[in-house]
PLY file of the C-alpha trace (Angstrom):
ply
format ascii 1.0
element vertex 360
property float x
property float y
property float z
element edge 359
property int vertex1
property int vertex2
end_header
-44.29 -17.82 16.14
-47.74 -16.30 16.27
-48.03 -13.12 18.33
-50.71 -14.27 20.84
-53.75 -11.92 21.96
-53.02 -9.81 25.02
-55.84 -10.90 27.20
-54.00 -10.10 31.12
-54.98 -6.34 31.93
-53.83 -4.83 35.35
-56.35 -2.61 36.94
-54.94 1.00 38.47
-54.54 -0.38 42.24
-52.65 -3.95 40.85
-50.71 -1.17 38.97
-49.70 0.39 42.30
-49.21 -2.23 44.39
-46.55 -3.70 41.14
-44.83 -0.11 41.40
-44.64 -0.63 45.41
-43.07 -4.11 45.72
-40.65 -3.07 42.92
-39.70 -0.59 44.87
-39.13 -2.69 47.91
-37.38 -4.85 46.04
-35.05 -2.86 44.58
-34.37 -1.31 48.25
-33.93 -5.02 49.86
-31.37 -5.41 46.83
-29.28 -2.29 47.60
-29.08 -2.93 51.29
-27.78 -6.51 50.71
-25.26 -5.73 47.43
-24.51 -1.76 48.54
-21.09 -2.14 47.65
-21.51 -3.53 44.32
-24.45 -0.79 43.68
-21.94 1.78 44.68
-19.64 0.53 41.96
-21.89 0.37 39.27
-23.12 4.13 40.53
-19.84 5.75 40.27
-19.11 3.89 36.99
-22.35 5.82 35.30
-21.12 9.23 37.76
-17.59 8.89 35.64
-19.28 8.37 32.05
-21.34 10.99 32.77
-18.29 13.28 33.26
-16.33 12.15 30.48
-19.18 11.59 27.85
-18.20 15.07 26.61
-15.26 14.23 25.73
-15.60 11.01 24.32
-17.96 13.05 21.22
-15.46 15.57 21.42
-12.32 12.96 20.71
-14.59 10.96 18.31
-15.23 13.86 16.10
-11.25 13.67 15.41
-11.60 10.02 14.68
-13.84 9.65 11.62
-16.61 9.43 14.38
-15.37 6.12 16.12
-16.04 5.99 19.84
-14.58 3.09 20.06
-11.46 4.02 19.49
-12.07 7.74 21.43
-12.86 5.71 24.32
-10.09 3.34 24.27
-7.22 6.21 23.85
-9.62 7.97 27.03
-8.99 4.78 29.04
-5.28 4.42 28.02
-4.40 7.78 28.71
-5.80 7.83 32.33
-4.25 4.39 32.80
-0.93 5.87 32.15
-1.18 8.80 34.29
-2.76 7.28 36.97
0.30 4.42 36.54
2.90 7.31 36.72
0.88 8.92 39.69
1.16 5.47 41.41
4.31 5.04 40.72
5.86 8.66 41.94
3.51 7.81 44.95
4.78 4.43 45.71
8.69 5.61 45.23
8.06 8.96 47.80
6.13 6.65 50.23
9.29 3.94 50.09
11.43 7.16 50.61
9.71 8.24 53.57
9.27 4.75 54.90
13.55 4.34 54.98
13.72 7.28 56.44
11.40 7.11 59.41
12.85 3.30 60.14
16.47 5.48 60.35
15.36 7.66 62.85
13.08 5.05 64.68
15.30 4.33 67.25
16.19 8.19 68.02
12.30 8.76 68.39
11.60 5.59 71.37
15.30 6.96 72.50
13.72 10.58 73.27
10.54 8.86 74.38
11.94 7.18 76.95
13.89 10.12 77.97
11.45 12.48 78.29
7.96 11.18 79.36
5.28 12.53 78.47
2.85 13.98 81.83
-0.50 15.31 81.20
-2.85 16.52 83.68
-0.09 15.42 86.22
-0.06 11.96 84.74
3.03 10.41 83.04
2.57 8.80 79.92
4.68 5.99 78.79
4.76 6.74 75.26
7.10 4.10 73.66
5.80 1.23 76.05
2.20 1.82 74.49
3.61 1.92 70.81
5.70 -1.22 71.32
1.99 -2.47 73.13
0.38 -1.52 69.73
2.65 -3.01 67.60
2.83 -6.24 69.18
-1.12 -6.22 68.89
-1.01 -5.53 65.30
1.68 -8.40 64.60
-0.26 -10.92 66.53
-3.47 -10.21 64.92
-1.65 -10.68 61.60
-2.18 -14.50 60.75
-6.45 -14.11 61.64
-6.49 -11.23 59.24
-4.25 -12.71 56.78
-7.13 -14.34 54.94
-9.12 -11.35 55.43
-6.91 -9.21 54.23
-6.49 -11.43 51.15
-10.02 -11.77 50.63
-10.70 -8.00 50.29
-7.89 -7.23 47.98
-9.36 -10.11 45.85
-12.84 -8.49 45.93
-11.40 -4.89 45.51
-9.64 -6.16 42.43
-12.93 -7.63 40.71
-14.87 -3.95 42.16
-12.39 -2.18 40.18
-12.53 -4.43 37.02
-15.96 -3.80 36.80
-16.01 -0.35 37.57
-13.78 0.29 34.04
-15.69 -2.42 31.99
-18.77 -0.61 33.11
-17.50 2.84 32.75
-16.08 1.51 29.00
-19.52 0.59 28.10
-21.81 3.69 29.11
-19.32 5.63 27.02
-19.17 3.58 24.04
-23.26 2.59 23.68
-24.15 5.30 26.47
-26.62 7.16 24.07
-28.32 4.07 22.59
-29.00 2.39 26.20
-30.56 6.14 27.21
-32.68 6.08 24.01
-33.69 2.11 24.53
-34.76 3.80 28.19
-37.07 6.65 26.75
-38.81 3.89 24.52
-40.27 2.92 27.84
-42.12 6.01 28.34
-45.16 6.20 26.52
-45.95 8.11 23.83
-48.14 10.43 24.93
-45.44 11.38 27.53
-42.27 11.34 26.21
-42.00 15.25 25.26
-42.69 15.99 28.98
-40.36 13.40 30.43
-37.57 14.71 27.80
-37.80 18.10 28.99
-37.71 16.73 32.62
-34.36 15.10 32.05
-33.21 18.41 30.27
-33.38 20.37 33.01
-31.34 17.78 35.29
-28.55 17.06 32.85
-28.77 21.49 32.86
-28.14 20.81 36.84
-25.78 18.05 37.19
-23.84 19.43 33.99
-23.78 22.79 35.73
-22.37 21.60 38.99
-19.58 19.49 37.30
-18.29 22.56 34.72
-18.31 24.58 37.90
-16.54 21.92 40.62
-13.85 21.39 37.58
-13.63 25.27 36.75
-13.16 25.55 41.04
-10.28 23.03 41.52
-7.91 25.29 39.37
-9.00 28.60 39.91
-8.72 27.82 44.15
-5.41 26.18 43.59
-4.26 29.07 42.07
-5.38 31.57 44.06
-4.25 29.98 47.23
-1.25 29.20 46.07
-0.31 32.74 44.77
-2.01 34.05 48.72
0.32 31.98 50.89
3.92 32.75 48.10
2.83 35.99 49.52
3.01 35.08 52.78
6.90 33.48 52.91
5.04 29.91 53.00
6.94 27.02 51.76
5.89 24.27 49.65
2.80 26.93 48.62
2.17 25.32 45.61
2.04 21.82 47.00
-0.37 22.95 49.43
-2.60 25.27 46.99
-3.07 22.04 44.57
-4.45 20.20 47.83
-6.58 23.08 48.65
-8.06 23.15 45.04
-9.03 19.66 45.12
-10.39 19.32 49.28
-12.60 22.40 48.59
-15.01 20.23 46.07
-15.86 18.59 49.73
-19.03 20.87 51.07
-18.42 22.34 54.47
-15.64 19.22 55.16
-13.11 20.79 52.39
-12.60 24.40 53.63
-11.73 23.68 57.05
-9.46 20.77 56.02
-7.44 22.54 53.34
-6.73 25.48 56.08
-6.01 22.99 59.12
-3.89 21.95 56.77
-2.25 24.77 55.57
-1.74 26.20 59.06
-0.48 23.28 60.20
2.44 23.39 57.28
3.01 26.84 58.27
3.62 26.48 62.23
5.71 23.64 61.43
8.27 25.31 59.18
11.23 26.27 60.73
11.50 29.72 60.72
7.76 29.92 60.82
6.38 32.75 57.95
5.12 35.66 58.94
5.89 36.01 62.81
6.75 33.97 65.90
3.70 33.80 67.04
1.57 30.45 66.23
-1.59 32.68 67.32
-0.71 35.19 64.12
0.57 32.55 61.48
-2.24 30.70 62.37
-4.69 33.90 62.40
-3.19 35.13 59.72
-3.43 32.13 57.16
-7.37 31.23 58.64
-8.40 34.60 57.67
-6.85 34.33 53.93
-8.69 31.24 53.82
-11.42 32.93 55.28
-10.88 35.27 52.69
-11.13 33.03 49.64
-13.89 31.16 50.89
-16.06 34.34 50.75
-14.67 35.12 47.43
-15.66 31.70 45.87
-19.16 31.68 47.53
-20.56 35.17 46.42
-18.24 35.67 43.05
-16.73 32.23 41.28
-19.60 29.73 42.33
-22.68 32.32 41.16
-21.04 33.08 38.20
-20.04 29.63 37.07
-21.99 27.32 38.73
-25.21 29.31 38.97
-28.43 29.01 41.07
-29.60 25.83 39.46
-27.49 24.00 42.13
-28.12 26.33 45.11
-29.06 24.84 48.34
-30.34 26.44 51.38
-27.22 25.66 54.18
-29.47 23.73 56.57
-30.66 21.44 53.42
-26.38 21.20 52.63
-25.46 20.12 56.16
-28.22 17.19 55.73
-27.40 16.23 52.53
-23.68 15.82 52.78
-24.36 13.72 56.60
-26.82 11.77 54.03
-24.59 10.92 51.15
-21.62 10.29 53.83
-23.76 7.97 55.59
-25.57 6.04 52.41
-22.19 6.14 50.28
-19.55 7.07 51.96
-16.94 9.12 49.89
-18.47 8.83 46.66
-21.64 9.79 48.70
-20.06 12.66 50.14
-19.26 14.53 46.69
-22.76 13.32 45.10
-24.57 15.13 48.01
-24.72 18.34 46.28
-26.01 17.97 42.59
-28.46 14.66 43.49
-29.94 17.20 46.26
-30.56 19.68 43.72
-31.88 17.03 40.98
-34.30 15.62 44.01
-34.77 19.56 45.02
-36.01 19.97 40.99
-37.76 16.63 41.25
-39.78 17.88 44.17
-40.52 20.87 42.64
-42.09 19.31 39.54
-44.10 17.09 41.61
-45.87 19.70 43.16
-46.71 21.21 40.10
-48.83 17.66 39.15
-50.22 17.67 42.48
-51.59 21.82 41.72
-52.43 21.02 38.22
-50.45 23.62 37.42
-50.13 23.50 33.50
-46.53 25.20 33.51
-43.27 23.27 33.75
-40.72 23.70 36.31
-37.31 24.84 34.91
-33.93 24.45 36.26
-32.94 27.94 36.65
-35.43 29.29 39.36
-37.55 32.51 37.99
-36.45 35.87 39.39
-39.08 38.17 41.02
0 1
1 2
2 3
3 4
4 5
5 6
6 7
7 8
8 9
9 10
10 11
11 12
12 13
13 14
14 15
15 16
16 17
17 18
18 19
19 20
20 21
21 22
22 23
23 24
24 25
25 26
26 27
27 28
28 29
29 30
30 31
31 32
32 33
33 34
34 35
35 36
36 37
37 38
38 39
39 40
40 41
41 42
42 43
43 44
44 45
45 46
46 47
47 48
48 49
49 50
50 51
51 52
52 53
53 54
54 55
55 56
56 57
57 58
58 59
59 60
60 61
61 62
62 63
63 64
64 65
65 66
66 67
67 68
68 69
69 70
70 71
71 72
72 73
73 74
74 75
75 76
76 77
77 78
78 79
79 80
80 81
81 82
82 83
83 84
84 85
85 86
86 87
87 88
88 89
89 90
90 91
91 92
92 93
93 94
94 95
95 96
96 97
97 98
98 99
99 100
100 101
101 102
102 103
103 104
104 105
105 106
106 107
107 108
108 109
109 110
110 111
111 112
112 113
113 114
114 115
115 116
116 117
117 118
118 119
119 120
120 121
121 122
122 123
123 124
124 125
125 126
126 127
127 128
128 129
129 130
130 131
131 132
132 133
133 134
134 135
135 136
136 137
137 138
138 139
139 140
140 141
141 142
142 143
143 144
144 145
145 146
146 147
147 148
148 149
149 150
150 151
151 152
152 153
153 154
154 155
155 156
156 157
157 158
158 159
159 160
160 161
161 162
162 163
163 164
164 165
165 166
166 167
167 168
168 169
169 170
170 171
171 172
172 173
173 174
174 175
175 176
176 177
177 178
178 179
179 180
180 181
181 182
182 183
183 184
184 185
185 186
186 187
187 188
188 189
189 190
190 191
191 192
192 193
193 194
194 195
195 196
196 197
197 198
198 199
199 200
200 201
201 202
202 203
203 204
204 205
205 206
206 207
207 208
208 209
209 210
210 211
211 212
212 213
213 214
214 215
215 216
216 217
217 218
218 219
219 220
220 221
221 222
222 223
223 224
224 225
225 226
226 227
227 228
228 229
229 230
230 231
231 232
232 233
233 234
234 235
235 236
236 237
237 238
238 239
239 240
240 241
241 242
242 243
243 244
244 245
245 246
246 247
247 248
248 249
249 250
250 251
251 252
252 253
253 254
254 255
255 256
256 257
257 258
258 259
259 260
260 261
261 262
262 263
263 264
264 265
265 266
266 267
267 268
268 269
269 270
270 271
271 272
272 273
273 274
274 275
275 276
276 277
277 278
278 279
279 280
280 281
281 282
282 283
283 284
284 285
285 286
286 287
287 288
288 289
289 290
290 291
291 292
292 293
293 294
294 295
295 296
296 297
297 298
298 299
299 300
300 301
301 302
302 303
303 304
304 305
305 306
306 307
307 308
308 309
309 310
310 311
311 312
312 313
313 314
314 315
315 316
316 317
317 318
318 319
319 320
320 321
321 322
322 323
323 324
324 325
325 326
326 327
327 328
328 329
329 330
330 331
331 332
332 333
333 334
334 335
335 336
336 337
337 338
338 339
339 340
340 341
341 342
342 343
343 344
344 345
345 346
346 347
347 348
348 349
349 350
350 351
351 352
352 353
353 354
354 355
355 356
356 357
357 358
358 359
């Protein structure tokens, strides 16, 4: 078929206004399918991660990333099987053992009433009240219930075949996407997305470097201390503190709270100086990691002011909810970079905004 002349031009506004109602309807799109969006999102966030290592893997294999990314896919479907499983079997565990001592807990409940503020509390009669709500509510969730674990299924199914994809043909569909760009602009736009794969790949070398390096050292901190299960709770720690502002505080309520439950409690008597005493090791750490491990390898390319932090992490929460809450950080500083290269159009300014800001 004969390539016909291109005789429909769009002027600069028509341009606009096509830019604009893309834009709304791409928004209108999101707000009605966020939870398939979300998916998709966090399938490109974990190819992104593990595109590394697919090149890496596929180096040993005669260059096949096919077969890199399958044995990538198997192995994490094995250990996350084995992590389900040794989850499931401790839950079932814990599950026998609270039904055992069920009765002994509504016996002491009854026995000793709870009175706040001069009030007595019937403890066991509102359990048995919320139980009874839950088991008559049962048959109108059922379907519900059913319903979602369908749909969760299919979410999950697509998140891997999605995942699978970007990091098989994840560099072709990137180069098919820089076709788009024209000519003229392509070097700029290349050296854009540079510095933001410098960014994002900076944040996620230092959040992975963190996880250990704070298990470790908390762990080794509270063996010091006489604290049991220290390594359980130093592993927790590692992982909570990737959560901005929300992980610090929860790995030490949490650590405090193991502590002043153990029976003798470590350290002293006292819950004021167990509890003191672990908060300001925490304390402690969390110095440690802001002015020495996160500088060194994380770097400034990813540093926020505190006030632009706090509103970023209430944004991602609110927009995508977990996921949202530990993409807060490094999509900040992309949009931080973004911003920053934007004003340098709107000067005219003939010099191009790099990653790592320019010391005075």
């Amino acid at each position: 078929m004969q390539m016909p002349p291109v005789t429909i031009h769009f002027s600069t506004r028509f341009k606009w206004l096509a830019v604009l109602l893309v834009c709304i309807f791409a928004y209108v799109l999101y707000t009605i399918v966020h939870d398939v969006v979300m998916v998709f999102f966090g399938a490109i966030v974990v190819a992104y991660i593990f595109y590394p290592v697919i090149t890496w893997l596929a180096g040993y294999l005669r260059g096949s990333r096919m077969w890199a990314t399958v044995i990538l896919h198997g192995v994490i479907g094995v250990l996350l099987t084995l992590a389900v499983q040794q989850f499931a079997t401790s839950l079932i565990l814990q599950i026998e053992l609270y039904r055992q001592d069920l009765p002994q807990i509504v016996a002491q409940l009854e026995a000793q009433p709870v009175v706040v503020l001069g009030m007595t509390i019937d403890v066991s009669g509102e359990i048995k009240k919320a139980l009874t709500e839950v088991v008559a509510t049962l048959p109108k969730e059922g379907p519900h219930l059913f319903v979602g674990f369908i749909e969760g299924f299919l979410h999950t199914l697509t998140f891997v075949i999605t995942s699978f994809y970007l990091l098989l043909n994840g560099r072709h569909l990137v180069h098919q996407i820089a076709q788009l760009v024209p000519d003229i602009h392509r070097a700029e736009v290349r050296f854009v997305m540079l510095q933001i794969h410098s960014i994002l790949s900076g944040y996620i070398r230092g959040t992975l470097l963190l996880i250990p390096i704070m298990a470790v050292l908390t762990s080794i901190s509270l063996w010091f201390l006489g604290v049991d299960y220290a390594v359980l709770i130093g592993i927790v720690s590692g992982v909570v503190e990737i959560l901005p502002i929300v992980g610090p505080w929860s790995a030490a309520a949490f650590a405090v709270t193991m502590a002043i439950f153990q029976n003798p409690m470590p350290i002293s008597d006292s819950v004021v100086v167990v509890a003191g005493t672990i908060g300001g090791i925490y304390l402690g750490l969390r110095m440690f990691e802001d002015y020495v491990i996160i500088p060194a390898v994380v770097g400034p390319a990813v540093h926020l002011h505190p006030i632009l932090v706090i509103g970023a992490i209430l944004s991602g929460a609110a927009v995508g909810g977990i996921l949202g809450l530990f993409l807060a950080i490094p999509v900040t500083s992309v949009l931080q970079y973004l911003l920053r290269w934007l004003y340098a159009k709107l000067v005219d300014d003939t010099t191009l905004p790099t990653a790592q800001p320019t010391k005075h």
